[in-house]
TITOR-362180 format. One record per residue (C-alpha): residue in one letter; x, y, z. Coordinates in Angstrom, 2 decimals, decimal comma. Layout:
BEGIN
ATOM  residuo        u        v        w
ATOM        A        X        Y        Z
...
//
This chain:
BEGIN
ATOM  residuo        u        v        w
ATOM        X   -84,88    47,51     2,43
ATOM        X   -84,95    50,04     5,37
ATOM        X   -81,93    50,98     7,97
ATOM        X   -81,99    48,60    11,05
ATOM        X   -80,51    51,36    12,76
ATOM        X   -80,46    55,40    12,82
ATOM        X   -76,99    56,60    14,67
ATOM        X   -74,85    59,59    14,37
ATOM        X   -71,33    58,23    12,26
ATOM        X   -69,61    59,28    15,95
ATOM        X   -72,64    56,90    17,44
ATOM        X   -71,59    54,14    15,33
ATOM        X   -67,93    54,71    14,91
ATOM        X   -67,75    54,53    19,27
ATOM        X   -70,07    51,04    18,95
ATOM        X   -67,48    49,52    16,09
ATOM        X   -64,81    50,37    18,75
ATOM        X   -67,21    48,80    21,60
ATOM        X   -67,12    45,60    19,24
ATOM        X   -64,06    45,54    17,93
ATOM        X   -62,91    42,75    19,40
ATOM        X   -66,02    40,74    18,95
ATOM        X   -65,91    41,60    14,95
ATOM        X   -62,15    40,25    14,80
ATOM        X   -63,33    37,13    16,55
ATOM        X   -66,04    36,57    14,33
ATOM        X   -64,22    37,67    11,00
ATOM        X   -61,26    35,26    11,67
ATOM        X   -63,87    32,22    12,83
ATOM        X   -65,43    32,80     9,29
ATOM        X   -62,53    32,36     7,42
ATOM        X   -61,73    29,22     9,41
ATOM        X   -59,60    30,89    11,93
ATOM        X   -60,33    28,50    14,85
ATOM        X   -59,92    31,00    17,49
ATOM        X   -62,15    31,45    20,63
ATOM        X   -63,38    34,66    21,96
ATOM        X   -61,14    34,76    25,30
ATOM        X   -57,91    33,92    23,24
ATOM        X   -58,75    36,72    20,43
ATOM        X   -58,84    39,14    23,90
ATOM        X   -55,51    37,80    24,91
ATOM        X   -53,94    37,87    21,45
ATOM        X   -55,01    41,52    20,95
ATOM        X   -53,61    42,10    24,55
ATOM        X   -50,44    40,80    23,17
ATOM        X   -50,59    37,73    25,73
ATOM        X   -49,08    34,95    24,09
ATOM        X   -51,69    31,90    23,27
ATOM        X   -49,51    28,66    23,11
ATOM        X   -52,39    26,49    20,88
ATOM        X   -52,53    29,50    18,60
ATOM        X   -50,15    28,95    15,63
ATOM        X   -48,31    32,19    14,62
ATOM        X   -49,35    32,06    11,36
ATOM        X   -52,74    32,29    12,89
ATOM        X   -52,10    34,53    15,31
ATOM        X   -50,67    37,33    12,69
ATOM        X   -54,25    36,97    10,65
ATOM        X   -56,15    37,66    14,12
ATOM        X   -53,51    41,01    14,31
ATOM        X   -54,12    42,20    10,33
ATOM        X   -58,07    41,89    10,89
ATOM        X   -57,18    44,35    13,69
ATOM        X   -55,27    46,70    11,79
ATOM        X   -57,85    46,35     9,15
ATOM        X   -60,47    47,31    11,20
ATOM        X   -58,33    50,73    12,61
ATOM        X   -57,68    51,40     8,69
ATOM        X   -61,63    51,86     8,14
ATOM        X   -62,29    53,87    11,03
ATOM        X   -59,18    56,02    10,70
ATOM        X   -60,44    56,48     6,79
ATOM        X   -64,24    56,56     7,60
ATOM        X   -64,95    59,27     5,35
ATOM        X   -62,37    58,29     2,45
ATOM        X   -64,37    57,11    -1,36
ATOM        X   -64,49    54,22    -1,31
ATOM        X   -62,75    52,58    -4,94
ATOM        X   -61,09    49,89    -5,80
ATOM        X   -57,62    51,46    -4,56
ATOM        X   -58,99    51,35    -0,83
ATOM        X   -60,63    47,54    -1,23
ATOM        X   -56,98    47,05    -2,46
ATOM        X   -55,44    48,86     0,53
ATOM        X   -57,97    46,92     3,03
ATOM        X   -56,77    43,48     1,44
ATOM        X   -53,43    44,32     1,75
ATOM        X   -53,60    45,05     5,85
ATOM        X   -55,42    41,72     6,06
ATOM        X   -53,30    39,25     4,00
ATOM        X   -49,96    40,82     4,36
ATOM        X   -48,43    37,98     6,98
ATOM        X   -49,90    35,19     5,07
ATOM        X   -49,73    35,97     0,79
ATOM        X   -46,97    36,27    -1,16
ATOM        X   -45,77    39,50    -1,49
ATOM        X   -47,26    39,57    -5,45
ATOM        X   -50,65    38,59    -4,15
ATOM        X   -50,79    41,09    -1,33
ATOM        X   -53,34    44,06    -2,37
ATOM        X   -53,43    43,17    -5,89
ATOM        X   -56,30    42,02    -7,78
ATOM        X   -55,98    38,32    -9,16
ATOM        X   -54,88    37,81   -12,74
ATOM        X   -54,91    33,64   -12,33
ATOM        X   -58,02    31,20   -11,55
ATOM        X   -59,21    29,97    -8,22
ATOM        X   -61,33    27,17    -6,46
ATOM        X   -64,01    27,51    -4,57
ATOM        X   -64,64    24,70    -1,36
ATOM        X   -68,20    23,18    -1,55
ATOM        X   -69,07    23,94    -4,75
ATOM        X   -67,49    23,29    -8,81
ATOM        X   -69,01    26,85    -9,65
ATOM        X   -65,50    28,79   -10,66
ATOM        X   -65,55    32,85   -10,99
ATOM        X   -63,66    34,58   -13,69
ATOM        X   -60,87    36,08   -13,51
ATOM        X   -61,83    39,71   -13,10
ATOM        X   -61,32    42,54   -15,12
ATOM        X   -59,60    45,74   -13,38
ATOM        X   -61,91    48,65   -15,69
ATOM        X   -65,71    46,14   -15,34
ATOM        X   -64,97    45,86   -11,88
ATOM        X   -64,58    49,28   -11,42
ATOM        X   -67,75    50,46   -13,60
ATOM        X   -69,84    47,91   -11,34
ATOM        X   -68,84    49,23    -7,99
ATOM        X   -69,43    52,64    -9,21
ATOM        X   -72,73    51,40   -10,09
ATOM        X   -73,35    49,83    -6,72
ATOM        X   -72,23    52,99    -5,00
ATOM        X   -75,05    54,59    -6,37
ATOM        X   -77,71    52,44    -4,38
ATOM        X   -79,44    55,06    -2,15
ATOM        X   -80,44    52,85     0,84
ATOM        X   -76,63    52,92     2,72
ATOM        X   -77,53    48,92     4,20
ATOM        X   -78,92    47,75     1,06
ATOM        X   -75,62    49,23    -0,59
ATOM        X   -73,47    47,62     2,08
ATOM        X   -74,73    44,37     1,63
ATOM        X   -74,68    44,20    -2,10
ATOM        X   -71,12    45,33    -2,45
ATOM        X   -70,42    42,52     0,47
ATOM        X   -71,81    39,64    -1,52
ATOM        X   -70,62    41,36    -4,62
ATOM        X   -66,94    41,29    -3,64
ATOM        X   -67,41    37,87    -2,14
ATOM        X   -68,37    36,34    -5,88
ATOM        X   -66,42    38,09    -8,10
ATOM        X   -63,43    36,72    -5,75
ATOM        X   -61,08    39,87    -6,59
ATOM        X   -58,37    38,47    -4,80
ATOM        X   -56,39    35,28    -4,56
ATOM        X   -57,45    34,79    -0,97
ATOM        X   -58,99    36,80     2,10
ATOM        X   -62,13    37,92    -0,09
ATOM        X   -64,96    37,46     2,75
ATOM        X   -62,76    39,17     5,30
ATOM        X   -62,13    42,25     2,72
ATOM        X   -65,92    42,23     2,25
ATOM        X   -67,19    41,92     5,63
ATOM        X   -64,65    45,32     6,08
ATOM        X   -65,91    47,33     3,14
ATOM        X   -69,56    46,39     4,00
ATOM        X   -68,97    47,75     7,38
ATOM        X   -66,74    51,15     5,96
ATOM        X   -70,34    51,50     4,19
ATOM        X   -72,35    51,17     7,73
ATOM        X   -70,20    53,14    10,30
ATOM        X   -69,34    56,24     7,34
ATOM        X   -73,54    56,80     7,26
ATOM        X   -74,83    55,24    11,14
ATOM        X   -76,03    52,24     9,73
ATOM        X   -74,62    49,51    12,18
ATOM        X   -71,90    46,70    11,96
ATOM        X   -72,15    43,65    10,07
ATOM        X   -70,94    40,61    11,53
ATOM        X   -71,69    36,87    10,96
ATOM        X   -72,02    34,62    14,45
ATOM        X   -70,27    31,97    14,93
ATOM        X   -72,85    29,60    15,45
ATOM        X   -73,99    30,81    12,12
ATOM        X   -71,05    29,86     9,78
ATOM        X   -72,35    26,99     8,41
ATOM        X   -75,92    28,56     7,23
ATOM        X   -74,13    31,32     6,16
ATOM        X   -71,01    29,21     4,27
ATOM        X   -74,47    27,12     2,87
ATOM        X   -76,57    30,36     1,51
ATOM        X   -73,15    31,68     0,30
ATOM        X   -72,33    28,35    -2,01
ATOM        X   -76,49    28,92    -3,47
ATOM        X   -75,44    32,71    -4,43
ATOM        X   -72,45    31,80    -6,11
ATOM        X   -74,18    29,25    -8,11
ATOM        X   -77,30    30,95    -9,39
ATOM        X   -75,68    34,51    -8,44
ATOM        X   -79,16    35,56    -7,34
ATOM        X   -78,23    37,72    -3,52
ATOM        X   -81,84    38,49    -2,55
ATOM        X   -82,14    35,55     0,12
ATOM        X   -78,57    35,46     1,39
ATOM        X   -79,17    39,52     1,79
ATOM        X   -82,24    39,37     3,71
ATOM        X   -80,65    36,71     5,81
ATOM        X   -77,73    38,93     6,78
ATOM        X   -80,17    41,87     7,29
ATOM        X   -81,63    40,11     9,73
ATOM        X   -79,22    37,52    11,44
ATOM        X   -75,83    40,05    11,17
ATOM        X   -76,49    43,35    11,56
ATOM        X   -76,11    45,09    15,12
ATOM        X   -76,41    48,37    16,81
ATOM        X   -78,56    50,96    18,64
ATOM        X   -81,03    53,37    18,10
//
C-alpha cells in the first residue's frame, strides 16, 4: 500500500483544520448521531439546534475537542495512555464516570452480528499496538490500528469514533491525509465492518477505506 497523499505535517495539519467540521459531521453520523451538516456548523457556532437533543448535542462538542486534542498533541507517541485520553474527550458527557477513558473489564454486544470480542487484556493490547506501530507505510499503519481498535472493542462504547481519531493522529503527524467515512457510505462501511469482525481478515475493508475515505492534496 502506497501514500494517497505527500504533504508537509503543517500541509496536512492546516487541511484537518479546513475539514474539521466536515470530520465531526461525519464521525458523529457514523456512530448514529443523526445530525446534518448545516446543524453540526451551527452547533459548533454555539447556535442552539432545537431538534438536536442535548445529549446529542454534547457528543457533536467532545468529537470537537477530540479532534483539537490530536492536533494540539500531533507529535505525542502514540500508546495506549493517549487512545485512553482520546476516549475520554469523546465519551465524557455520555459514560459513566468509571467507563470514561478506561479500558473495559466486562463483555459487550455487537449490533448486526452474534460475533462477541473478548474482553481485552491491558499488557497483549499493548504488545500488539507496539507491533502495529512498527508498520513502515504511515497509511497502511493508520488503517490497521483503525480496524484494529474497532475489533478488539477496548472500550465500553465510542470505539469507531476513538479509531477514526487515532487513525487520523497517524495521517496528519507524517502528511498522509484525513480519514473520514461519507455519509452516504455508512451502511457499506457498517456491512464490510460486521465481515471483519467475523472472519477478522482487514484486507478488503482496508482497501475499501483507502480508496473511498481518505482525502487530501498533493
Amino acid at each position: 500500500m502506497k501514500n494517497k497523499y505527500n504533504m508537509s505535517q503543517e500541509e496536512n495539519i492546516f487541511v484537518a483544520k479546513r475539514l474539521l467540521v466536515d470530520s465531526v459531521y461525519k464521525s458523529a453520523n457514523l456512530e448514529g448521531i443523526a445530525v446534518t451538516f448545516a446543524q453540526t456548523v451551527d452547533i459548533l457556532n454555539d447556535v442552539n439546534v432545537d431538534s438536536i437533543k442535548p445529549s446529542e448535542i454534547g457528543k457533536v462538542f467532545c468529537l470537537r475537542d477530540a479532534w483539537n486534542y490530536i492536533i494540539d498533541n500531533i507529535n505525542q507517541s502514540l500508546d495506549l495512555a493517549f487512545i485512553e485520553n482520546v476516549h475520554e474527550f469523546i465519551t465524557k458527557t455520555e459514560l459513566d464516570y468509571r467507563y470514561v477513558g478506561t479500558i473495559r473489564t466486562d463483555e459487550v454486544v455487537i449490533s448486526g452480528t452474534s460475533w462477541r470480542p473478548e474482553i481485552p487484556n491491558p499488557e497483549l493490547l499493548h504488545a500488539q499496538l507496539m507491533d502495529l506501530l512498527k508498520i513502515n507505510n504511515c497509511t497502511d499503519k493508520a488503517l490497521t490500528i483503525m480496524l484494529w481498535i474497532m475489533r478488539s472493542q477496548i472500550f465500553k462504547d465510542g470505539n469507531k469514533r476513538v479509531a477514526t481519531i487515532i487513525a487520523n493522529k497517524i495521517l496528519i503527524e507524517n502528511g498522509c491525509g484525513i480519514i473520514s467515512v461519507p455519509v452516504e457510505l455508512d451502511g457499506k462501511f457498517k456491512s464490510m465492518l460486521v465481515k471483519y469482525y467475523e472472519t477478522n481478515n482487514m484486507q478488503e475493508l482496508k482497501q475499501w477505506l483507502y480508496d473511498n475515505c481518505i482525502e487530501g492534496v498533493n
